[in-house]
C-alpha positions in Angstrom: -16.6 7.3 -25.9 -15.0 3.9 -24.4 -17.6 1.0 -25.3 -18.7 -1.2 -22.5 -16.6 -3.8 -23.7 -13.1 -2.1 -22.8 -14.9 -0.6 -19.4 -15.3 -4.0 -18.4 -11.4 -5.0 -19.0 -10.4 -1.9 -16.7 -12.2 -2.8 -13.8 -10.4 -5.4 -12.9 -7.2 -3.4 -13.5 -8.7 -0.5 -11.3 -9.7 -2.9 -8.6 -6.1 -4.1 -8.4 -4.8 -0.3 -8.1 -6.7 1.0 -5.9 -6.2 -2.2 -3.5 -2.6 -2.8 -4.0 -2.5 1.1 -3.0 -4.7 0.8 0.2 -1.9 -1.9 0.9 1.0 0.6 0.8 -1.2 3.2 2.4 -1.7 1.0 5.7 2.2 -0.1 5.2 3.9 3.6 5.8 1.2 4.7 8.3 2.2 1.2 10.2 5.5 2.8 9.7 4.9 6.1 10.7 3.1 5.1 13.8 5.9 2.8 14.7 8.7 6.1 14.5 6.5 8.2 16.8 5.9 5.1 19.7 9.6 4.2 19.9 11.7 5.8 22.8 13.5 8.5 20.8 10.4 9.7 19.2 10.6 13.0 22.0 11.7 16.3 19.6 11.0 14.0 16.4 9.0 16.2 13.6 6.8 14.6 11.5 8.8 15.8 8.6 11.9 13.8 9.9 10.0 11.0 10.3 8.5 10.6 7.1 11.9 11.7 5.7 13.1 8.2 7.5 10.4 6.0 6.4 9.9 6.7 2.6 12.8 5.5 1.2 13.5 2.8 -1.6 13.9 -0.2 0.7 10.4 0.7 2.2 9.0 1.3 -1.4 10.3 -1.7 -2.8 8.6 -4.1 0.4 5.6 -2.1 0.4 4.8 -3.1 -3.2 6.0 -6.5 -3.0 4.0 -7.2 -0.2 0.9 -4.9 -1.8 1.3 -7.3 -4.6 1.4 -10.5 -2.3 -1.8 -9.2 -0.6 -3.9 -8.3 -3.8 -2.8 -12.3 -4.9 -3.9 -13.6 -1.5 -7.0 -11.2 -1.3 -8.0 -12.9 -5.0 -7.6 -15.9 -4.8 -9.6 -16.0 -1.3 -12.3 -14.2 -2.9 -12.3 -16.9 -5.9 -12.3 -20.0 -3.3 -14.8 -18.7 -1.5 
């Protein structure tokens, strides 16, 4: 059974996870959004689409800028 000490080390750990994830998450729905609204998005399937947005450019800014928000995020929530 994990002591409280060591449950108190994860949190912070799990906090980043789950909000550098919610970053990603509102990155490739940004991006999926953006394939159905443009002009050729008439016969698209949603399978092409996400076909054309996950790809390792898109990975590789999505966690960048996941990481980039979780730094903004705490420092924000340490100033304030």
């Amino acid at each position: 059974m994990p002591s409280p000490k060591n449950h108190r080390r994860l949190d912070p750990v799990l906090r980043a996870i789950i909000e550098v994830g919610f970053i990603i998450f509102l990155f490739y729905s940004n991006l999926l959004m953006g394939e159905f609204s443009r002009a050729n998005g008439r016969g698209k399937t949603w399978v092409f689409a996400v076909e054309d947005i996950f790809t390792e450019t898109n990975l590789v800014i999505a966690v960048v800028s996941g990481l980039m928000g979780y730094v903004v995020v705490e420092y924000l929530r340490k100033k304030l």
